[in-house]
mmCIF entry with sequence, helices, sheets and N, C-alpha, C, O atoms, coordinates in Angstrom:
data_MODEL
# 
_entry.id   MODEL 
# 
_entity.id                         1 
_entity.type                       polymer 
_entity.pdbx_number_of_molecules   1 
# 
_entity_poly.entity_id                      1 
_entity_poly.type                           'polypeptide(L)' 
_entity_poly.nstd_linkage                   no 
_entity_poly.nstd_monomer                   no 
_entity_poly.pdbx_seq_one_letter_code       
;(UNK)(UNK)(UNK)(UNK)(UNK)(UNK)(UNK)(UNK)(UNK)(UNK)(UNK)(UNK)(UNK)(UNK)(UNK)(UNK)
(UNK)(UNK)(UNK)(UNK)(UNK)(UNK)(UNK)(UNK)(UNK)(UNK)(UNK)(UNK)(UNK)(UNK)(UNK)(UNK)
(UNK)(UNK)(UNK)(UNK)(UNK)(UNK)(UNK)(UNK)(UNK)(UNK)(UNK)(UNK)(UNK)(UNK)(UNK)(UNK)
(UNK)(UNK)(UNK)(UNK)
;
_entity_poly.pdbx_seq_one_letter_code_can   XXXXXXXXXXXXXXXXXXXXXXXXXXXXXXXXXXXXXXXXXXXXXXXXXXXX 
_entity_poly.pdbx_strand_id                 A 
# 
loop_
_entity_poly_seq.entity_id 
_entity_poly_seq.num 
_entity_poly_seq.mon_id 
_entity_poly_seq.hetero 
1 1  UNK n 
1 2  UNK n 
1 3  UNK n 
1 4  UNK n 
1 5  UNK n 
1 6  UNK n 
1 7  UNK n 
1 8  UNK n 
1 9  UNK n 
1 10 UNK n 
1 11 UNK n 
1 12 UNK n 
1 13 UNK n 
1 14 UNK n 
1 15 UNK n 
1 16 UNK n 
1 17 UNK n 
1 18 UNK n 
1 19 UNK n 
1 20 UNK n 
1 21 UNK n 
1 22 UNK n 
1 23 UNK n 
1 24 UNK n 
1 25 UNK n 
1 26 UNK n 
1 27 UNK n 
1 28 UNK n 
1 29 UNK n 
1 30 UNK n 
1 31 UNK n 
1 32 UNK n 
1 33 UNK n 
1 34 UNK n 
1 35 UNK n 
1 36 UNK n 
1 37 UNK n 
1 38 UNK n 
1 39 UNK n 
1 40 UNK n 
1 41 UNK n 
1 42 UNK n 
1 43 UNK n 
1 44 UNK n 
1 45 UNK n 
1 46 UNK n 
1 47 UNK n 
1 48 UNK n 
1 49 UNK n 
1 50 UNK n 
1 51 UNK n 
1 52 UNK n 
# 
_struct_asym.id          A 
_struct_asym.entity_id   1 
# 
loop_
_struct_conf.conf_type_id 
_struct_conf.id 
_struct_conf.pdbx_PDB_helix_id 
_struct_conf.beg_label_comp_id 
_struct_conf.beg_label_asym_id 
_struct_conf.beg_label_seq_id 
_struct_conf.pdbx_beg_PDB_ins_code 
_struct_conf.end_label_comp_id 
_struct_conf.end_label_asym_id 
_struct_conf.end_label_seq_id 
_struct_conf.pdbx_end_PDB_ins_code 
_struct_conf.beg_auth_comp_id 
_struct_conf.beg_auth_asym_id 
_struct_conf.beg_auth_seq_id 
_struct_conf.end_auth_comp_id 
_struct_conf.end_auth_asym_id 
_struct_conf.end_auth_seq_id 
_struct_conf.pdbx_PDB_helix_class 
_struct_conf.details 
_struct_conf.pdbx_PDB_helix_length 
HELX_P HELX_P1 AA1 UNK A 11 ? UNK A 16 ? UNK A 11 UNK A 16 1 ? 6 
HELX_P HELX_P2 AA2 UNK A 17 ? UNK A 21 ? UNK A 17 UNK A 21 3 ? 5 
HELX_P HELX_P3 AA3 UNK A 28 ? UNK A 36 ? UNK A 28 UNK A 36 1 ? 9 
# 
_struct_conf_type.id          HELX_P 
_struct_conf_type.criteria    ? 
_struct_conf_type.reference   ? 
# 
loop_
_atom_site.group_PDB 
_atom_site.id 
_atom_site.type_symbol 
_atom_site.label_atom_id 
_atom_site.label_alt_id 
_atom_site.label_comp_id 
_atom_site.label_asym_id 
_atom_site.label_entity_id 
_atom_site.label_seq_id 
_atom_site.pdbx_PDB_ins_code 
_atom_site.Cartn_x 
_atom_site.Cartn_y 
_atom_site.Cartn_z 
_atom_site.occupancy 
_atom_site.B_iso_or_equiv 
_atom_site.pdbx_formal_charge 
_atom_site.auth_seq_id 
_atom_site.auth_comp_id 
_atom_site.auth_asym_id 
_atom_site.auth_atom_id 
_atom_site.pdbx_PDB_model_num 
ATOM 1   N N  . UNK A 1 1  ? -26.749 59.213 -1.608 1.00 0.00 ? 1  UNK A N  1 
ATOM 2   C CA . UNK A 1 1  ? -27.962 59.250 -0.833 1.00 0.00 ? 1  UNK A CA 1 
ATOM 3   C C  . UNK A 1 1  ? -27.955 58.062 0.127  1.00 0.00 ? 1  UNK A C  1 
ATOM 4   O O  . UNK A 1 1  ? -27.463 57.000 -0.255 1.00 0.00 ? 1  UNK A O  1 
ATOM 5   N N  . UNK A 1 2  ? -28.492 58.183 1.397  1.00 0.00 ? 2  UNK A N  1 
ATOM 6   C CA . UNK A 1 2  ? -28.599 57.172 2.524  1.00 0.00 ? 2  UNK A CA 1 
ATOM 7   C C  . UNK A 1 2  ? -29.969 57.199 3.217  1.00 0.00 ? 2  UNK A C  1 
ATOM 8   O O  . UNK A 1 2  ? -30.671 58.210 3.180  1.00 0.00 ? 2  UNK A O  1 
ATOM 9   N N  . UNK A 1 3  ? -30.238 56.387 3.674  1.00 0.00 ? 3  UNK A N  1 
ATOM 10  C CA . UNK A 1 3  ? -31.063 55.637 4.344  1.00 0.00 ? 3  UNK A CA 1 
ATOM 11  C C  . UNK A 1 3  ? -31.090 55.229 5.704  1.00 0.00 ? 3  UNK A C  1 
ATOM 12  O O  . UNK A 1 3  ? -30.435 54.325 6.223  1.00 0.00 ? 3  UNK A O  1 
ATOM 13  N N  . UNK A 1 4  ? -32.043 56.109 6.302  1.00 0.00 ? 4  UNK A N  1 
ATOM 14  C CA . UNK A 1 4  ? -31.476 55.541 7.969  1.00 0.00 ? 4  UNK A CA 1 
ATOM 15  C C  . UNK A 1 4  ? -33.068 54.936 9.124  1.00 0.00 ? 4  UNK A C  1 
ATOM 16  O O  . UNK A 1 4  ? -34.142 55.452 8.812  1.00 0.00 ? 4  UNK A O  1 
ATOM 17  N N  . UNK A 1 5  ? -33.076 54.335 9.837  1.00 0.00 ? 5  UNK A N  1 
ATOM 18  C CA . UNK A 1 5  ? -34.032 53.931 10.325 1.00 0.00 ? 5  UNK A CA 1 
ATOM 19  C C  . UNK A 1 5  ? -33.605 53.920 12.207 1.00 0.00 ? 5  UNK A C  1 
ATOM 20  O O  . UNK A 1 5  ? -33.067 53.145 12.997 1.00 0.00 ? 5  UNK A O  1 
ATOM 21  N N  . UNK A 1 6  ? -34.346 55.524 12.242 1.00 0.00 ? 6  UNK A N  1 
ATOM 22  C CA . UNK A 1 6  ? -33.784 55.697 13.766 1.00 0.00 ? 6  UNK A CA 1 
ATOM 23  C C  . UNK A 1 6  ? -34.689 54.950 14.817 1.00 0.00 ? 6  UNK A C  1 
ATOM 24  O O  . UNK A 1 6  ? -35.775 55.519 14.924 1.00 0.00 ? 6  UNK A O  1 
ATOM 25  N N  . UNK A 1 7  ? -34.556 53.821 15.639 1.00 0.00 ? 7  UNK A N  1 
ATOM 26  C CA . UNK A 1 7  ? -34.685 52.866 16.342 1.00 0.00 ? 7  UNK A CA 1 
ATOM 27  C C  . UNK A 1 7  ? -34.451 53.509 17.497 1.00 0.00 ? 7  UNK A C  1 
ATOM 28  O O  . UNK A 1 7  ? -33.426 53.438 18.175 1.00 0.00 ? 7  UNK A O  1 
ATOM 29  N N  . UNK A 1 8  ? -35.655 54.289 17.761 1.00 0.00 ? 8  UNK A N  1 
ATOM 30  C CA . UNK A 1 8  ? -35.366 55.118 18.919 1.00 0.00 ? 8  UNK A CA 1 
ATOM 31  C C  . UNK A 1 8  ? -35.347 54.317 20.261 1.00 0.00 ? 8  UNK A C  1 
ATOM 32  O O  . UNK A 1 8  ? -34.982 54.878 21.295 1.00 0.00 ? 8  UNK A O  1 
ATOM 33  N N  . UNK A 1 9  ? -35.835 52.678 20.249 1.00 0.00 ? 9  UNK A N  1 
ATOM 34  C CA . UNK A 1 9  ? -35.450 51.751 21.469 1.00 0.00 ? 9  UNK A CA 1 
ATOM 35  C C  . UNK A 1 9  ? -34.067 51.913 21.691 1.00 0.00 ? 9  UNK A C  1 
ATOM 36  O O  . UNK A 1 9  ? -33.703 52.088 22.854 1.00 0.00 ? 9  UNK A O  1 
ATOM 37  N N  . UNK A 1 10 ? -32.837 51.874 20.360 1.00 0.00 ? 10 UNK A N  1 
ATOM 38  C CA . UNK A 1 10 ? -31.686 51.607 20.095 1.00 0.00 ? 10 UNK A CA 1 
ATOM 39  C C  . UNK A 1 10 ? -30.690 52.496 20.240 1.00 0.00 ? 10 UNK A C  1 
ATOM 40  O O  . UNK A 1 10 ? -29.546 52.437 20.691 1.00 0.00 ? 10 UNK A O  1 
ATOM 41  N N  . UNK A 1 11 ? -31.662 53.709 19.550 1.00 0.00 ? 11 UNK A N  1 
ATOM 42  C CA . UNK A 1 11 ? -30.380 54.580 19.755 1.00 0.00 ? 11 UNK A CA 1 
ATOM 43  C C  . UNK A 1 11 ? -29.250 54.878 20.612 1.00 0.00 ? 11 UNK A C  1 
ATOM 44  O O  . UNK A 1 11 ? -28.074 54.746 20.276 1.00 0.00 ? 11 UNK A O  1 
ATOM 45  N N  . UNK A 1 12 ? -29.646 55.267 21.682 1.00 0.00 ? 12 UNK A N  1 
ATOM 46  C CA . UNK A 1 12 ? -28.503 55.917 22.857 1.00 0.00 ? 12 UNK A CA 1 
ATOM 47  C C  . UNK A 1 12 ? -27.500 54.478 22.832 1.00 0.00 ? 12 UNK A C  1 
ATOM 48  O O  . UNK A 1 12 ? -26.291 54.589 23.033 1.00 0.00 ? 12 UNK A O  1 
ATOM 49  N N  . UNK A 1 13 ? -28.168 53.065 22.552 1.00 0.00 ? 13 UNK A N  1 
ATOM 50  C CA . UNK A 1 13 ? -27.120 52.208 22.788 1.00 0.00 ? 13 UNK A CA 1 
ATOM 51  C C  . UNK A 1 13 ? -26.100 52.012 21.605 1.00 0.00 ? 13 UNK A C  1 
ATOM 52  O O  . UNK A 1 13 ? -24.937 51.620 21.702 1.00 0.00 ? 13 UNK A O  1 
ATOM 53  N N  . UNK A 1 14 ? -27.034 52.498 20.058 1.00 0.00 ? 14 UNK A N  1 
ATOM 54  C CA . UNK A 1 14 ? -25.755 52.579 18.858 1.00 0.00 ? 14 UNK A CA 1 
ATOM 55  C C  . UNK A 1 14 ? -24.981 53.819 19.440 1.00 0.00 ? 14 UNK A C  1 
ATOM 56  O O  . UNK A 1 14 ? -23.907 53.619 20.008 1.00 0.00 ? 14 UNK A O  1 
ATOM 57  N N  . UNK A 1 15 ? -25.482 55.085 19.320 1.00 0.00 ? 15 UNK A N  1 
ATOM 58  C CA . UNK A 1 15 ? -24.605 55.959 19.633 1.00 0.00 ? 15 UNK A CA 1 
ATOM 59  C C  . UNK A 1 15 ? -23.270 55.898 20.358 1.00 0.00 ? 15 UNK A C  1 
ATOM 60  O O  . UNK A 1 15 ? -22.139 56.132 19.934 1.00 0.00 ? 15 UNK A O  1 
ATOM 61  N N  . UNK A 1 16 ? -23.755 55.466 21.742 1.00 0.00 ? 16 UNK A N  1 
ATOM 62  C CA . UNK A 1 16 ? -22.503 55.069 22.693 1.00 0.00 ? 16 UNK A CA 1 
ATOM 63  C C  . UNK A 1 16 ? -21.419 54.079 21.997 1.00 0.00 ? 16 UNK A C  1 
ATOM 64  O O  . UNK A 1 16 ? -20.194 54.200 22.009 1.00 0.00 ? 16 UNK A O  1 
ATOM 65  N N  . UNK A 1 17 ? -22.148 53.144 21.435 1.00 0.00 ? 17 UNK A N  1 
ATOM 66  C CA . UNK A 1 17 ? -21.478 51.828 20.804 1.00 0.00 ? 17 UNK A CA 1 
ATOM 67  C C  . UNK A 1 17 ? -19.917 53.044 19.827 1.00 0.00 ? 17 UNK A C  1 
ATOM 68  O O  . UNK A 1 17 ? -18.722 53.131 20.109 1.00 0.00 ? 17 UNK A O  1 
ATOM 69  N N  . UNK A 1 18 ? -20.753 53.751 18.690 1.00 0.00 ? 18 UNK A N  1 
ATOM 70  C CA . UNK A 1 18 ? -20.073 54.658 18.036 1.00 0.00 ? 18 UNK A CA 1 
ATOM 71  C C  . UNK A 1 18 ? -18.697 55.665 18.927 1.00 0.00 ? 18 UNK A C  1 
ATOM 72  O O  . UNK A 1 18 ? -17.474 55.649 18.790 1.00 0.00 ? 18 UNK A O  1 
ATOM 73  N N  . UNK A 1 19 ? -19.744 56.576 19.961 1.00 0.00 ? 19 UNK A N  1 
ATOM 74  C CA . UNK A 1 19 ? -18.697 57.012 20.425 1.00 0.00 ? 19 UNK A CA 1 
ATOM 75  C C  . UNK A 1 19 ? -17.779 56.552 21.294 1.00 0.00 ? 19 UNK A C  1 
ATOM 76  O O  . UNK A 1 19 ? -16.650 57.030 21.399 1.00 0.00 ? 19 UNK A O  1 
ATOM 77  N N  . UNK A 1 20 ? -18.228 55.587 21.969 1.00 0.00 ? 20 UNK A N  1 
ATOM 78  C CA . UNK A 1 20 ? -17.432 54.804 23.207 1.00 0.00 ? 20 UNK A CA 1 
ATOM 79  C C  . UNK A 1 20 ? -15.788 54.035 21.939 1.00 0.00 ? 20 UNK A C  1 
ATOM 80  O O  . UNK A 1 20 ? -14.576 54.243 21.975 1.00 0.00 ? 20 UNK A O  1 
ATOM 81  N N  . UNK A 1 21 ? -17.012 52.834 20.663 1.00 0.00 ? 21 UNK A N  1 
ATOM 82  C CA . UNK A 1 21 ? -15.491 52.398 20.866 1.00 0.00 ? 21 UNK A CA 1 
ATOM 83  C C  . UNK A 1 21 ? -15.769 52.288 19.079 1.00 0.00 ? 21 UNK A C  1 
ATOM 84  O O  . UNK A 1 21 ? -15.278 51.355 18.442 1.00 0.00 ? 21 UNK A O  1 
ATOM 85  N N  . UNK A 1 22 ? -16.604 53.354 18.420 1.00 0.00 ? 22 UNK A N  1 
ATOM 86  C CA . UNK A 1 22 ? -16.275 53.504 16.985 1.00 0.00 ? 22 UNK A CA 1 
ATOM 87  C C  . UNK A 1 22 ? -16.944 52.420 16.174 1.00 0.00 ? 22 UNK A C  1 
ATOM 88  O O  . UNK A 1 22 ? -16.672 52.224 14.989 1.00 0.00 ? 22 UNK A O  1 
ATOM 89  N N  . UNK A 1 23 ? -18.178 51.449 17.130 1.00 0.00 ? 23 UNK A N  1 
ATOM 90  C CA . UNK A 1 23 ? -18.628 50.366 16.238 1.00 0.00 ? 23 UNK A CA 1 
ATOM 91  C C  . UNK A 1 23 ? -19.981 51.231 15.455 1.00 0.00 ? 23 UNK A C  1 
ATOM 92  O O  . UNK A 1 23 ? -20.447 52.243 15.979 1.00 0.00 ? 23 UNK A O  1 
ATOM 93  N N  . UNK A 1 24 ? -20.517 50.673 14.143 1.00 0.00 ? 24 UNK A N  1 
ATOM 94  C CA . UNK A 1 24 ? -21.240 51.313 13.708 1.00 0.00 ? 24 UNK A CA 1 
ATOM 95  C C  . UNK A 1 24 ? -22.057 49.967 13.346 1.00 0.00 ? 24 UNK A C  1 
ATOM 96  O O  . UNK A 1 24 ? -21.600 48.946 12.830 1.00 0.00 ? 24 UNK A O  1 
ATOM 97  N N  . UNK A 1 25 ? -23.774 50.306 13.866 1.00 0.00 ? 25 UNK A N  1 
ATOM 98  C CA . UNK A 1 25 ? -24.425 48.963 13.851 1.00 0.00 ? 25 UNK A CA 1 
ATOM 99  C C  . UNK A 1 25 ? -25.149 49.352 12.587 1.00 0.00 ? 25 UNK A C  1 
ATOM 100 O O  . UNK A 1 25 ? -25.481 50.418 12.068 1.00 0.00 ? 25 UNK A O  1 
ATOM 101 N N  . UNK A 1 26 ? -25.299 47.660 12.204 1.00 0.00 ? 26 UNK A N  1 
ATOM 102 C CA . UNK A 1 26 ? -25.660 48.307 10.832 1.00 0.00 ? 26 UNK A CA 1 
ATOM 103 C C  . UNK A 1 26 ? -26.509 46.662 10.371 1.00 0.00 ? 26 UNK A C  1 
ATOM 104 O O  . UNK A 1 26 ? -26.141 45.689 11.030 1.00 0.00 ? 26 UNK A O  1 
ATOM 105 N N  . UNK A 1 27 ? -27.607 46.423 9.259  1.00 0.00 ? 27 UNK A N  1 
ATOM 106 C CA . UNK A 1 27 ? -28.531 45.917 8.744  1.00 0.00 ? 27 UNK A CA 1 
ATOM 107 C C  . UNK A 1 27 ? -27.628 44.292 8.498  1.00 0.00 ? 27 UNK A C  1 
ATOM 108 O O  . UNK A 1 27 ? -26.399 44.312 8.428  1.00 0.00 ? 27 UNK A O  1 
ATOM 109 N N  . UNK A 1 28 ? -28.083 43.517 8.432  1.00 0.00 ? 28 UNK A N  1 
ATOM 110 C CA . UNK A 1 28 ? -27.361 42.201 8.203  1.00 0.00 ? 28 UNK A CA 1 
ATOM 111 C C  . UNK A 1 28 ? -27.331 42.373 6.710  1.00 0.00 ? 28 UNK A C  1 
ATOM 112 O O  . UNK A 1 28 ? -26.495 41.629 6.199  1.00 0.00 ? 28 UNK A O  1 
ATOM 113 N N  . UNK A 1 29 ? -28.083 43.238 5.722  1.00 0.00 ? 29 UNK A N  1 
ATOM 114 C CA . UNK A 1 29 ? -27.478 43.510 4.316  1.00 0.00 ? 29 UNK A CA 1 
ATOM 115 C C  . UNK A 1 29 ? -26.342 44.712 4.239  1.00 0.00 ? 29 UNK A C  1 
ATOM 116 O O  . UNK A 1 29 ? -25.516 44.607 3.333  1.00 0.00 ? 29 UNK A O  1 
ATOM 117 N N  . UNK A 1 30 ? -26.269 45.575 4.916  1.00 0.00 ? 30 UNK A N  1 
ATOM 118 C CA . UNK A 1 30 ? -25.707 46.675 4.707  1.00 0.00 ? 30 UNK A CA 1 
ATOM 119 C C  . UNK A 1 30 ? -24.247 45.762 5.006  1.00 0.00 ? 30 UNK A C  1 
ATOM 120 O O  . UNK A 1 30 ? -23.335 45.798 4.180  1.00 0.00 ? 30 UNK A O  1 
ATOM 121 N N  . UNK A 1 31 ? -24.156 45.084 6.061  1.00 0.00 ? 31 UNK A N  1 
ATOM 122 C CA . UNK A 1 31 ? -22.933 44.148 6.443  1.00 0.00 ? 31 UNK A CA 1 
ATOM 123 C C  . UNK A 1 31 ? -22.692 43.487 5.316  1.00 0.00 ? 31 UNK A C  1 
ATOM 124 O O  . UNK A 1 31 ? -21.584 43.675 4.815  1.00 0.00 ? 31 UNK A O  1 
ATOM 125 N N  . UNK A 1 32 ? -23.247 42.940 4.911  1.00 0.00 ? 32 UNK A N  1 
ATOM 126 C CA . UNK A 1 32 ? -22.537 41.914 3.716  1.00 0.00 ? 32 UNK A CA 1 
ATOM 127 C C  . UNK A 1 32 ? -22.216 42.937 2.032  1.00 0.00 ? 32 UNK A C  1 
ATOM 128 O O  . UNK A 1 32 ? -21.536 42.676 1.039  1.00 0.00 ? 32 UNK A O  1 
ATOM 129 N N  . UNK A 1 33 ? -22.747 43.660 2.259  1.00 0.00 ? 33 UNK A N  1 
ATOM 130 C CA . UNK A 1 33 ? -22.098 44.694 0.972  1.00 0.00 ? 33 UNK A CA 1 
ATOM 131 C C  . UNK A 1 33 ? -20.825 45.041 1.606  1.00 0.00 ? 33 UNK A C  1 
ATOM 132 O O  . UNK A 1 33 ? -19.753 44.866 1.026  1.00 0.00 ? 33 UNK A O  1 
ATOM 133 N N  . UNK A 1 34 ? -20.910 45.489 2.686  1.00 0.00 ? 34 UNK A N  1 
ATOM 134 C CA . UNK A 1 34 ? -19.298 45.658 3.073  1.00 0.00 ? 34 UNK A CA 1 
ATOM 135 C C  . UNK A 1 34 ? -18.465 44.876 3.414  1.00 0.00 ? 34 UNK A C  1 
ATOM 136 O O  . UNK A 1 34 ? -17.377 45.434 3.557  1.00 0.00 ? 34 UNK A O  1 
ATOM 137 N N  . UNK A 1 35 ? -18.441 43.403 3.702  1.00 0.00 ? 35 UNK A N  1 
ATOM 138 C CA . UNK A 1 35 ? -17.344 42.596 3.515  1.00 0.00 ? 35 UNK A CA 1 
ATOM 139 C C  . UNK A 1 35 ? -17.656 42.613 2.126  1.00 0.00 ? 35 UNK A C  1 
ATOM 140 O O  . UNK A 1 35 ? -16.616 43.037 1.622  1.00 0.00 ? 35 UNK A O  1 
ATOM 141 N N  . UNK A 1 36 ? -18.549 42.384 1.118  1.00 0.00 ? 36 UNK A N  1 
ATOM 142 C CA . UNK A 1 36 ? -18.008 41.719 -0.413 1.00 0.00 ? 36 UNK A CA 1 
ATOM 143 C C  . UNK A 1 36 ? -17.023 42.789 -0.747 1.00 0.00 ? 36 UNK A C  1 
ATOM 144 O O  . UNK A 1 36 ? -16.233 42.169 -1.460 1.00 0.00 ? 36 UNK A O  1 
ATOM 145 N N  . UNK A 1 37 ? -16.670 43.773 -0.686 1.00 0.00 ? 37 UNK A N  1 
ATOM 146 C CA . UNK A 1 37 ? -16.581 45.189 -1.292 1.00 0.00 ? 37 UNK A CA 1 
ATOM 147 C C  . UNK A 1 37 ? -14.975 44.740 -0.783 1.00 0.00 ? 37 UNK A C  1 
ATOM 148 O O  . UNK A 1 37 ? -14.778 43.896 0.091  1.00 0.00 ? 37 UNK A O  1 
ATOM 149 N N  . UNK A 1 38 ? -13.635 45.646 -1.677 1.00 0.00 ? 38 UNK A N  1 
ATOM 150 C CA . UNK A 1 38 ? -12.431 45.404 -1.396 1.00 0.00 ? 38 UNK A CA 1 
ATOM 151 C C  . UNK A 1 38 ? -12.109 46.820 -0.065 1.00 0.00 ? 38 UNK A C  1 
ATOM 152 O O  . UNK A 1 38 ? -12.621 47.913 0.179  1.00 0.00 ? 38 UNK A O  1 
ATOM 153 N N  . UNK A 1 39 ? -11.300 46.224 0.349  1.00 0.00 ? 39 UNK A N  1 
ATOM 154 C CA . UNK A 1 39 ? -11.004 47.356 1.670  1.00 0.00 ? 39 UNK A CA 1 
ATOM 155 C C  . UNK A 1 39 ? -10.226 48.708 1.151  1.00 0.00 ? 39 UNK A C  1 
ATOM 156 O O  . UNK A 1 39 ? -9.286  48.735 0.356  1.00 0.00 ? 39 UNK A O  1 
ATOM 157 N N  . UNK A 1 40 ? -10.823 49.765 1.768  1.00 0.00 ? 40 UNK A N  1 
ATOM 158 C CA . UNK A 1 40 ? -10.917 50.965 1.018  1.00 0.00 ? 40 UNK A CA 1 
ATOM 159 C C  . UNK A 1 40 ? -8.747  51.090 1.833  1.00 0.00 ? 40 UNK A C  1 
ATOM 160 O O  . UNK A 1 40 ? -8.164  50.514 2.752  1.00 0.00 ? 40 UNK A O  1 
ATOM 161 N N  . UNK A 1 41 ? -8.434  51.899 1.043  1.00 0.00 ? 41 UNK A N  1 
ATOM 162 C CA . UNK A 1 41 ? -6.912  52.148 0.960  1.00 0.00 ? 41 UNK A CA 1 
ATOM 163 C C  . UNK A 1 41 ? -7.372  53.291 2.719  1.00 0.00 ? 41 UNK A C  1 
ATOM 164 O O  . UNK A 1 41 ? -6.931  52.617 3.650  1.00 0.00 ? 41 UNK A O  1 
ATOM 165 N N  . UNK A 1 42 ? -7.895  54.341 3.175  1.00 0.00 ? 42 UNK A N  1 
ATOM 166 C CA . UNK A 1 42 ? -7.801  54.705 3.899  1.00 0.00 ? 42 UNK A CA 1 
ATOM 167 C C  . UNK A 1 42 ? -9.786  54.537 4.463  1.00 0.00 ? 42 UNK A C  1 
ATOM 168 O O  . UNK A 1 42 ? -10.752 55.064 3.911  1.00 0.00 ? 42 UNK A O  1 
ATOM 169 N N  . UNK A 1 43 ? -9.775  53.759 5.519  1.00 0.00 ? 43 UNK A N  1 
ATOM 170 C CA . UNK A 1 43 ? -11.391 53.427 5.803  1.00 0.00 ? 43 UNK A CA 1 
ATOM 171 C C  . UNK A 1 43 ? -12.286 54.498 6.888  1.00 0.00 ? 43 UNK A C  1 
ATOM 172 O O  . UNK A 1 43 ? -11.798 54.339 8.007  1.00 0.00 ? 43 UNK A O  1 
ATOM 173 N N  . UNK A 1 44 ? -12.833 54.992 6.912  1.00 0.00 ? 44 UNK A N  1 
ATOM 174 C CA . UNK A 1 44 ? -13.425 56.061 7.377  1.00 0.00 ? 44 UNK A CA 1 
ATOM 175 C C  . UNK A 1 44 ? -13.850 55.784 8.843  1.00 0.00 ? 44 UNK A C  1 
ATOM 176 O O  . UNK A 1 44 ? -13.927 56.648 9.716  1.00 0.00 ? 44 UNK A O  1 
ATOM 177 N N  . UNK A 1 45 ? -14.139 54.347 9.011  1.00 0.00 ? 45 UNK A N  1 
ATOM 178 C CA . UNK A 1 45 ? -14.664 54.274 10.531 1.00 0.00 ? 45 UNK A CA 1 
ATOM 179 C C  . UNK A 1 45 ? -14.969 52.544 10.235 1.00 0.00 ? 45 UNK A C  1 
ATOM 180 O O  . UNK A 1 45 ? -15.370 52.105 9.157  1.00 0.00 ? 45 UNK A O  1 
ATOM 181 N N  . UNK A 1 46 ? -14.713 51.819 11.302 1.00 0.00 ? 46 UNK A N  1 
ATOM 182 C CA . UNK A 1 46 ? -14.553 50.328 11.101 1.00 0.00 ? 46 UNK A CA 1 
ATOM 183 C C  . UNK A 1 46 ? -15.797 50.047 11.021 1.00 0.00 ? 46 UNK A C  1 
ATOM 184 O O  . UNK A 1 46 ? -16.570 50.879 11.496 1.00 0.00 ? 46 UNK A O  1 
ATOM 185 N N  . UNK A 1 47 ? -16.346 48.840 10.422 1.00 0.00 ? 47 UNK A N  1 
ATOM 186 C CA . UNK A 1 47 ? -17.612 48.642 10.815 1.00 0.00 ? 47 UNK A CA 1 
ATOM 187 C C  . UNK A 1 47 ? -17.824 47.253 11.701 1.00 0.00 ? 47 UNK A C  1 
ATOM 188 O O  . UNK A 1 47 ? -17.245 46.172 11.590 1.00 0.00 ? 47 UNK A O  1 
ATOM 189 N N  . UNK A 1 48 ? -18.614 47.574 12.401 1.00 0.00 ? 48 UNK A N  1 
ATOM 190 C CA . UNK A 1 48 ? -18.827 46.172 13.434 1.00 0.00 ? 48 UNK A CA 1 
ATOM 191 C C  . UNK A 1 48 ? -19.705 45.171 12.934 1.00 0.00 ? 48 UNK A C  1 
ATOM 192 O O  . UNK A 1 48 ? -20.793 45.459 12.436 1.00 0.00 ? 48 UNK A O  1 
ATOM 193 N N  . UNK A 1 49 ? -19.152 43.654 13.078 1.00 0.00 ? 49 UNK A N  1 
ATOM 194 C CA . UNK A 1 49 ? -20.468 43.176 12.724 1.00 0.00 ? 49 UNK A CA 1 
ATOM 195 C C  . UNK A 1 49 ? -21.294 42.606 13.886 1.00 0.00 ? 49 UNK A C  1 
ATOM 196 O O  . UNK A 1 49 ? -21.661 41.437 14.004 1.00 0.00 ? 49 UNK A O  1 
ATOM 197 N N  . UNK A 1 50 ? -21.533 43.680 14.765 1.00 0.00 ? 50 UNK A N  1 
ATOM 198 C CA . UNK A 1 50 ? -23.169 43.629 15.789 1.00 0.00 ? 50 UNK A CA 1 
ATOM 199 C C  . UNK A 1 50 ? -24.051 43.828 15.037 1.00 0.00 ? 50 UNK A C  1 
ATOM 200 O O  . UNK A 1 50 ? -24.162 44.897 14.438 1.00 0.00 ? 50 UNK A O  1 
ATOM 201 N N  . UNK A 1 51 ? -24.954 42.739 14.893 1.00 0.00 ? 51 UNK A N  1 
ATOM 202 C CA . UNK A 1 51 ? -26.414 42.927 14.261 1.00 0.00 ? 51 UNK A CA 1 
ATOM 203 C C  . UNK A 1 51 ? -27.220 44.152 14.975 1.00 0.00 ? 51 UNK A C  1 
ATOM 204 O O  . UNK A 1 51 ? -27.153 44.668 16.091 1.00 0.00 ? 51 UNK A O  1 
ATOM 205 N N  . UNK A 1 52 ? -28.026 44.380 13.790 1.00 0.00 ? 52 UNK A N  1 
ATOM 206 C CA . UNK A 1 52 ? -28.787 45.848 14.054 1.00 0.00 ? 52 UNK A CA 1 
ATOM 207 C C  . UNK A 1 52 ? -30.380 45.563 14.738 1.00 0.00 ? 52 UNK A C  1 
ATOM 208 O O  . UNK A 1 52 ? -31.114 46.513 15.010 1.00 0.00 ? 52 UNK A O  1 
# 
């Protein structure tokens, strides 16, 4: 289950961010669960750390 908080000021600029060059903006907690976490053997999509 996920959790999303559409920032409709933001959007079109995460989106692009995503499709242009694959960054995925994301919560200054959601970021730090994913550096503590070990790097997955095949990773699904990089994550950026641009604050959300």
């Amino acid at each position: 289950m996920a959790n999303y908080l559409y920032d409709l000021d933001h959007i079109e600029a995460n989106h692009e961010a995503f499709a242009d060059r694959g960054e995925v903006v994301a919560s200054s907690a959601v970021r730090r669960l994913v550096l503590s976490r070990p790097t997955p053997v095949a990773p699904v999509a990089s994550l950026s750390l641009k604050s959300a």
